[in-house]
MARTOR-835214 format. One line per 5 residues: for each residue x, y, z of C-alpha. Coordinates in steps of 0.05 Angstrom, whole numbers. Last residue first. Example, Ala and Ser with C-alpha at 12.3 -4.5 7.8 and 13.67 -1.06 7.14 Angstrom:
// residues 2
273:-21:143 ~ 246:-90:156
This chain:
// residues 588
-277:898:-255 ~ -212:860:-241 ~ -205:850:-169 ~ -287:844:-162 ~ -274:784:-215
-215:762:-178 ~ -252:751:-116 ~ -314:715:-149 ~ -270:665:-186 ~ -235:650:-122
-290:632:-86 ~ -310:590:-139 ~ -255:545:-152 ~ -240:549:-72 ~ -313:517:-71
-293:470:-123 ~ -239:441:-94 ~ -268:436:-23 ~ -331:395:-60 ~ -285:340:-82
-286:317:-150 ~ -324:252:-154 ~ -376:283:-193 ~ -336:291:-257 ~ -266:291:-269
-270:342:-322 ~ -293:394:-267 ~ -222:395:-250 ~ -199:422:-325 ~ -256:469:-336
-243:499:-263 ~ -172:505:-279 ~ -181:543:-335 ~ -233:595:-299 ~ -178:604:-249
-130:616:-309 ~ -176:663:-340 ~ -190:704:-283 ~ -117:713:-268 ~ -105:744:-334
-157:797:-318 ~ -128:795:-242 ~ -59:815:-273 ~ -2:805:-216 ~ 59:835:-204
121:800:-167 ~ 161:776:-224 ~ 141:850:-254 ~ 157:896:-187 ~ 232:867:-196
233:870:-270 ~ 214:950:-256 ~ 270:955:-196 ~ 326:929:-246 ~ 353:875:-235
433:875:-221 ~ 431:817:-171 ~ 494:837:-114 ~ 442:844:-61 ~ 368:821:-81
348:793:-18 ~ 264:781:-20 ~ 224:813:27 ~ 246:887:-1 ~ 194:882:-46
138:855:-7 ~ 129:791:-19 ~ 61:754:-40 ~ 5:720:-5 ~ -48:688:-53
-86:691:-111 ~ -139:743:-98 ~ -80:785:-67 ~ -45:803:1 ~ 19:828:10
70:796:57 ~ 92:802:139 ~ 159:773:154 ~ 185:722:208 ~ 131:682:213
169:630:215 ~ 144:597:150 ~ 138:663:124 ~ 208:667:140 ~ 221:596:105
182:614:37 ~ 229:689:40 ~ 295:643:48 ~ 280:596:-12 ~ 269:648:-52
343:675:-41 ~ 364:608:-53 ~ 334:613:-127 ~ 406:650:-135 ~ 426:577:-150
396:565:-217 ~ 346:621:-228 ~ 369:699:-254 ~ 301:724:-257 ~ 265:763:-304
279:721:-369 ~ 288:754:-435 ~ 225:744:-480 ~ 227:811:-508 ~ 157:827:-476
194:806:-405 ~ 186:732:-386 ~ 181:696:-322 ~ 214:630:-313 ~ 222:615:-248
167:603:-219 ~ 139:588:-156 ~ 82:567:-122 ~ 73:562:-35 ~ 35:516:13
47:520:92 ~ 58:457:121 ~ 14:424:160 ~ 9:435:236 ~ -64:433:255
-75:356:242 ~ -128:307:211 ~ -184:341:187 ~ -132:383:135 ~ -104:323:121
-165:302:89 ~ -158:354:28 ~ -101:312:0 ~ -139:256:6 ~ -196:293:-38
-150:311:-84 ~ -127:246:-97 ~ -205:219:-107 ~ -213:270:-162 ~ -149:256:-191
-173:190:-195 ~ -118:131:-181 ~ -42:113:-190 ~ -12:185:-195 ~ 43:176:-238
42:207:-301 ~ 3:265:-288 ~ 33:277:-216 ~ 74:344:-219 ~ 15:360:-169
-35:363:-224 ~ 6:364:-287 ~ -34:412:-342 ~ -5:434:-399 ~ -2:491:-444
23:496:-496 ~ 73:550:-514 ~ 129:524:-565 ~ 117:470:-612 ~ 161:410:-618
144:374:-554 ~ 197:378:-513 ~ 251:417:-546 ~ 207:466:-563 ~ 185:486:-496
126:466:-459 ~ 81:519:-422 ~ 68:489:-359 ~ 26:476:-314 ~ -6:463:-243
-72:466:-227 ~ -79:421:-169 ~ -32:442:-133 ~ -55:512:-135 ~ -125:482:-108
-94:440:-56 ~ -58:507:-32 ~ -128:538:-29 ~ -158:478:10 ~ -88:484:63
-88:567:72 ~ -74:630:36 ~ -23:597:-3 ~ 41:636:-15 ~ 64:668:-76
131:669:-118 ~ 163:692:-178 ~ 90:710:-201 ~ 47:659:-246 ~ 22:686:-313
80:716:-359 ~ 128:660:-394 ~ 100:603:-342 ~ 143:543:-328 ~ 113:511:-262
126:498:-195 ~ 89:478:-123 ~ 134:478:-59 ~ 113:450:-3 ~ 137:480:71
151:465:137 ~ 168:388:127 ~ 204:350:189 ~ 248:289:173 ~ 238:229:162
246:176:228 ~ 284:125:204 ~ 337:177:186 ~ 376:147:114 ~ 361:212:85
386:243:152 ~ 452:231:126 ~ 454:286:77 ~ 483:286:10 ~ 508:359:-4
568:328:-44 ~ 531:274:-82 ~ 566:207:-82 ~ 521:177:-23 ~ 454:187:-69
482:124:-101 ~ 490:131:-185 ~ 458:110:-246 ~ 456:163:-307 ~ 408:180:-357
400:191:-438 ~ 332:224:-450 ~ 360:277:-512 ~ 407:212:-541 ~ 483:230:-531
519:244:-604 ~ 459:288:-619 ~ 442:302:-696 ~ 474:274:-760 ~ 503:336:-785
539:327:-728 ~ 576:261:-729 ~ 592:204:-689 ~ 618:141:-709 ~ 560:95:-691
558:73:-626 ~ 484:75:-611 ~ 501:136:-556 ~ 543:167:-616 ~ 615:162:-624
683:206:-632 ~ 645:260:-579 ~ 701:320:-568 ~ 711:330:-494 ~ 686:383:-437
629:436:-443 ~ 584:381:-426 ~ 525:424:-463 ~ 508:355:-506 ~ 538:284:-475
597:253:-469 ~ 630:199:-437 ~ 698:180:-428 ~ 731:130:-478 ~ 794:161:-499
761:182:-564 ~ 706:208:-537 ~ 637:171:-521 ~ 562:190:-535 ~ 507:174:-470
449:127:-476 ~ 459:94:-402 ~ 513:111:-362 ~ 517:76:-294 ~ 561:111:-238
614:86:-195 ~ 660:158:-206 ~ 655:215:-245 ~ 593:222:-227 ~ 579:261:-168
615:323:-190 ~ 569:335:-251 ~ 512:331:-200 ~ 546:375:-157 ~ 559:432:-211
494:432:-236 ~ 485:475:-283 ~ 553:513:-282 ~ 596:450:-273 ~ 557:417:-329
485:371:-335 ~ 459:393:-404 ~ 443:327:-423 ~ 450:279:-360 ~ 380:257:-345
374:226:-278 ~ 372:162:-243 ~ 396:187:-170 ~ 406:144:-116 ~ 371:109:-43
304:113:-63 ~ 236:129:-17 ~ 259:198:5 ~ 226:201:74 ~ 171:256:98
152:286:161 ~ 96:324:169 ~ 83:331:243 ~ 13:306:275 ~ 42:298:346
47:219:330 ~ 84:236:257 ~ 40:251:197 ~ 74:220:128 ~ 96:247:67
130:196:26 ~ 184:245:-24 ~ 200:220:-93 ~ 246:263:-147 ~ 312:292:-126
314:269:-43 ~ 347:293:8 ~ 400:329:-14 ~ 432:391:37 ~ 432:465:18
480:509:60 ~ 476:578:71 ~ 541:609:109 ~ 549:673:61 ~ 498:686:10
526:724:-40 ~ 580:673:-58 ~ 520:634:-82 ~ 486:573:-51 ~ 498:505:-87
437:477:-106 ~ 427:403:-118 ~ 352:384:-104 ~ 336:458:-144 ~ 383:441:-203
346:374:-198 ~ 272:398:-204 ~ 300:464:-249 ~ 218:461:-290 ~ 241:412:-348
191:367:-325 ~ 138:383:-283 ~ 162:408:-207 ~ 135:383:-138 ~ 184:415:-78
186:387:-7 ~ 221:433:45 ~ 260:417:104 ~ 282:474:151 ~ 353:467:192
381:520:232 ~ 467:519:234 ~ 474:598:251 ~ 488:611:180 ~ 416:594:159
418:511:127 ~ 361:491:75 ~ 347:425:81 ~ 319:381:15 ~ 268:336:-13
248:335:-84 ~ 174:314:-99 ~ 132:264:-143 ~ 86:254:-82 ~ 65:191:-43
23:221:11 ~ -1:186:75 ~ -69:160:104 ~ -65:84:93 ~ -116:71:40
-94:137:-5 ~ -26:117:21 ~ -29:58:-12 ~ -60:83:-77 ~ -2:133:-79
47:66:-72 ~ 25:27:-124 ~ 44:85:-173 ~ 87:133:-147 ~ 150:86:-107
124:26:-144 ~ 120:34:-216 ~ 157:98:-213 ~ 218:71:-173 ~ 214:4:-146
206:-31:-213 ~ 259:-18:-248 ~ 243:-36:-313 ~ 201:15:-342 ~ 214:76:-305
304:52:-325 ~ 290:18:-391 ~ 296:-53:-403 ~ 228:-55:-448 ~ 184:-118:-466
140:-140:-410 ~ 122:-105:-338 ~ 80:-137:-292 ~ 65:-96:-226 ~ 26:-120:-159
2:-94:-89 ~ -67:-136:-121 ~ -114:-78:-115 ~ -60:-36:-144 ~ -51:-77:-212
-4:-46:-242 ~ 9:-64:-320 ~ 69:-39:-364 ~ 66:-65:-434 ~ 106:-76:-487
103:-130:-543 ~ 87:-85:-601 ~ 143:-48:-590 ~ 181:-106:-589 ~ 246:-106:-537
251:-190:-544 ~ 222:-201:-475 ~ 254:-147:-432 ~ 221:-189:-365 ~ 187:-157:-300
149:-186:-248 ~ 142:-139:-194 ~ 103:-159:-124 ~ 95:-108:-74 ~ 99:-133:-2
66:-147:54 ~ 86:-207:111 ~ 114:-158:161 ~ 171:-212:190 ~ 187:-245:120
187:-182:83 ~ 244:-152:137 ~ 288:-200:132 ~ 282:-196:52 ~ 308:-120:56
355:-141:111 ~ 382:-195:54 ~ 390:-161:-15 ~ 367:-101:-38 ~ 364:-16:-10
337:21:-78 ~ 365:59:-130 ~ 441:35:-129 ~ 428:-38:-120 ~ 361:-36:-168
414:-8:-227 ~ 454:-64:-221 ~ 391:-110:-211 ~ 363:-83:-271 ~ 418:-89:-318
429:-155:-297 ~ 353:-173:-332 ~ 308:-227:-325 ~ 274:-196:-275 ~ 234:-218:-205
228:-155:-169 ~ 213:-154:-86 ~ 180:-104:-51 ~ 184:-65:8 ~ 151:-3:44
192:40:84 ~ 149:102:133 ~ 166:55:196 ~ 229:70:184 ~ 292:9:193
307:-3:123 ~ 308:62:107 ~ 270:80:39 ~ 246:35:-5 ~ 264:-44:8
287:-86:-41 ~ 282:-158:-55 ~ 307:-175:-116 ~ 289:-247:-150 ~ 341:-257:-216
308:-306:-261 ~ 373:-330:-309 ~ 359:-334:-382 ~ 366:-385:-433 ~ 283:-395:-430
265:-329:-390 ~ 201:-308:-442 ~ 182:-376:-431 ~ 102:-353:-426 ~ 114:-285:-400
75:-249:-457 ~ 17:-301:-452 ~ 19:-285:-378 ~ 13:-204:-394 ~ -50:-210:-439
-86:-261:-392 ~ -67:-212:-337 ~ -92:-149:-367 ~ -150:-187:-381 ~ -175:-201:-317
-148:-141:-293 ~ -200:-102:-339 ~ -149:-46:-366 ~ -145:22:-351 ~ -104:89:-387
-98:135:-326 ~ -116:211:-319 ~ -188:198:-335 ~ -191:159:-275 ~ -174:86:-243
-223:89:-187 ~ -283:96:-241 ~ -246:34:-279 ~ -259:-9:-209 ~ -218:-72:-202
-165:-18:-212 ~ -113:-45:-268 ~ -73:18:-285 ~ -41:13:-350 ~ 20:41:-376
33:29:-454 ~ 9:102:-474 ~ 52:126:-413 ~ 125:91:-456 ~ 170:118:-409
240:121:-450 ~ 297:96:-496 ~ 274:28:-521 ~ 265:29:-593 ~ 334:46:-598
342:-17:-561 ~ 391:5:-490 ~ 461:21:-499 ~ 491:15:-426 ~ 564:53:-399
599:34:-341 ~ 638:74:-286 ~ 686:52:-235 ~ 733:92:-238 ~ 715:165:-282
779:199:-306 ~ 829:142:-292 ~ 782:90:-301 ~ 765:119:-376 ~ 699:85:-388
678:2:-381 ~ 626:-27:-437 ~ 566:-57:-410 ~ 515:-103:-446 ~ 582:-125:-485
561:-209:-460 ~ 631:-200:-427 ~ 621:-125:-402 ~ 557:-160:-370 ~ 588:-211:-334
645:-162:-300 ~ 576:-124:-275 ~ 547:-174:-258 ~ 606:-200:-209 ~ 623:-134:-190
545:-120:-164 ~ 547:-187:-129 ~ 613:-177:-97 ~ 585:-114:-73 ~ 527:-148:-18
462:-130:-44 ~ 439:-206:-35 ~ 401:-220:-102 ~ 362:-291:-112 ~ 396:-329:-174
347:-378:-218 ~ 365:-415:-274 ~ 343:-427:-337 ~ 287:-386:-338 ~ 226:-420:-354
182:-367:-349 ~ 108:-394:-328 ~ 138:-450:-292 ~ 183:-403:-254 ~ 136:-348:-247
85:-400:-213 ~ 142:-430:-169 ~ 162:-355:-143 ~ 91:-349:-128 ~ 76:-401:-90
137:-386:-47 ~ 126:-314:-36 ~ 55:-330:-18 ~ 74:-391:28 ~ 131:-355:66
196:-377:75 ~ 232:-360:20 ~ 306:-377:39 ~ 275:-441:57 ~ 267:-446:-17
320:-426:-43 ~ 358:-478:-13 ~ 400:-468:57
């Protein structure tokens, strides 16, 4: 059977053809999945020195990548949204007439594949079988891609089954062009159910499925569809007698997103268990009864390794040593990799493969990532692969705040909790950004990746309240509270289970909690605290709030949502205001 009647619909078919005379690639290789084809690029690429093989005794199976140096992360100043509309696009989106986002792309792609092979991927997010999966199919010319789309997304032949019996897809055309600066662009054109990215080989930017698709394209089709696509973590949380509760969690960067997707209870909480999900996309959809239920789009892990140990993130660590992708990292001397607060090995080269040393900086570089199936974690559970999701009771909101936002507070209902989503921040940290305390805004943990208004995705958030009776309860937390001396409160990493368990009794009612202008908080003796040595004082801090600081945050906000101009919802603003006149009474 040709290509061709591989492809048998029109649209796919037409298109393939224009890409082809467009690119010129010199040949042209549709992906199956199957694992010959992964061991087959992958012995290719180790001969082209694209991938160089580690230690197999330490960790089998495992390659590492050096991407560009000028190629080493998202590049949002080059992401474009291409709305027909620029209105629907946003403030929070860079836009681009698609007429000429298109012109400027296809001049890109003109024989940009000449003495390269055209690999087509269809993929499929999330199970194959849920009615929740959308698919899409990638046409790259680059291996590293497809090895990387086989362990992020389900490819191949059932993912291509199914494209050719619903007839909808997203299309991705995506080629690494020469890796100019000045050449790169990443263009979604959500009208269109359509991506074109030129010019970079890195993970957001390359592989398509995952922000492009799984955040992008696919929040503006669940704006038309009536479901979420959220930057969240999914994961169980197991009570000694073997109950189940699902939570969704929607963190900024550098806010314990994976620690949190990963946790391993501790010894002082007998018979909890924490099972993965999800680590960074959850689809939210409402069931027939009007249950949330939500599926973890991806099928692995592409995550940043620095600082991953066994006393971070003990699972993650775990997880891969074996059939993982490096990309970025340093190497030892007997060829295992390394990367900064390891706490194993001596780095002998840096992740460019110079010959490494310190006074130099970082032998790993700060965003370098690994590859890896979400099967290899420990706490993987099987019910990410459940057709039919599985049951949220509660989303979590997060943020980094030094002496604002409590440990943890509930929403007092589904507007309010909208609202608290909506203004989330952070205060960045050195490392990020190079000065300490800024403050910045990330709606939802969505900044980057929302692929419409913020004014419109607040008000589809909002809908769900007209929609069903049993959504999820809304909570913040944070974990990051300061004294004056800047020593944290709280312990975080895996004592945050004891957080968890307060968010899933008020979820069962189980508990009563204190009421305040901002929300629902514990009562001391809510939250477990056996074997933490904190003193009662740090205790009543994490949990105290100032209404005169309060009033300045809400007042924040207000400037912030109000600078998406009259399409912001009315139920935002009202919460805006009813909250402003509670917390001045509070604080008077």
């Amino acid at each position: 059977m040709n290509l061709h009647q591989k492809l048998s619909l029109p649209d796919l078919q037409n298109w393939i053809e224009n890409v082809t005379k467009l690119t010129q690639p010199n040949k042209i290789y549709l992906c199956d999945g199957s694992e010959a084809e992964y061991q087959n690029l992958i012995n290719e690429m180790q001969e082209t020195e694209d991938l160089i093989k580690l230690n197999s005794d330490k960790y089998p199976n495992c390659y590492l990548h050096r991407s560009d140096p000028s190629d080493v992360a998202r590049v949002e100043h080059l992401t474009y949204i291409c709305s027909n509309n620029k209105d629907d696009a946003g403030p929070n989106n860079n836009w681009m007439d698609p007429k000429e986002a298109h012109s400027k792309m296809d001049l890109l792609f003109k024989n940009s594949m000449k003495n390269r092979t055209m690999y087509i991927i269809p993929y499929c997010m999330g199970p194959i079988d849920s009615p929740y999966s959308r698919c899409g199919i990638e046409i790259t010319d680059s291996p590293y891609v497809v090895i990387n789309m086989k362990l992020m997304t389900r490819i191949g032949q059932s993912a291509l089954n199914r494209i050719l019996k619903e007839k909808e897809y997203v299309k991705g055309l995506h080629s690494i062009g020469k890796l100019d600066p000045n050449e790169r662009f990443i263009m979604h054109f959500p009208d269109e159910l359509s991506i074109k990215s030129f010019g970079s080989g890195y993970g957001g930017n390359a592989l398509l499925g995952k922000k492009c698709h799984a955040l992008r394209i696919a929040s503006w089709q669940a704006k038309n569809e009536g479901w979420l696509a959220e930057h969240m973590l999914i994961v169980g949380i197991e009570d000694p007698k073997g109950n189940i509760k699902y939570i969704a969690c929607a963190f900024p960067s550098a806010c314990g997103k994976t620690n949190l997707a990963m946790l391993i209870p501790p010894k002082s909480q007998p018979g909890w268990k924490i099972w993965t999900l999800g680590d960074d996309i959850a689809w939210l959809h409402l069931d027939d009864s009007g249950e949330m239920r939500a599926i973890n789009p991806e099928a692995g892990y592409f995550g940043v390794v620095p600082g991953t140990n066994e006393r971070t993130n003990k699972n993650a660590f775990d997880m891969i040593h074996k059939d993982t992708i490096y990309t970025n990292v340093g190497l030892t001397e007997d060829n295992e990799p390394w990367w900064e607060n390891k706490n194993t090995g001596i780095p002998t080269k840096d992740w460019q493969g110079n010959i490494y040393k310190a006074e130099n900086g970082v032998a790993a570089h700060p965003n370098s990532r690994f590859t890896v199936s979400a099967k290899n974690n420990p706490s993987y559970s099987s019910l990410a692969e459940a057709p039919e999701g599985v049951p949220i009771s509660a989303i979590v909101f997060g943020g980094r705040r030094k002496k604002l936002a409590p440990l943890v507070y509930e929403a007092k209902n589904w507007k309010h909790g909208v609202f608290i989503g909506a203004g989330i921040a952070s205060e960045t940290t050195a490392a990020a950004t190079g000065k300490k305390g800024i403050l910045r805004r990330d709606p939802m943990a969505m900044l980057p990746f929302c692929g419409y208004n913020f004014a419109d995705y607040w008000s589809h958030w909002l809908s769900f309240e007209r929609k069903t009776e049993k959504l999820p309860k809304i909570f913040h937390v944070n974990w990051f509270r300061q004294n004056d001396k800047g020593m944290f409160l709280w312990p975080g990493f895996n004592e945050n289970l004891r957080v968890l368990r307060w968010i899933i009794d008020r979820c069962e009612e189980k508990i009563d909690a204190q009421e305040t202008p901002i929300g629902f908080l514990p009562h001391r003796d809510d939250i477990d605290m056996n074997g933490l040595d904190i003193p009662n004082k740090n205790i009543d801090e994490l949990l105290s709030v100032d209404e005169k600081e309060w009033l300045n945050e809400i007042q924040s906000i207000g400037e912030y949502i109000q600078n998406f101009g009259q399409r912001v919802p009315k139920g935002l603003l009202d919460q805006f205001k009813k909250l402003e006149i509670e917390l001045s009474k509070s604080s008077t």
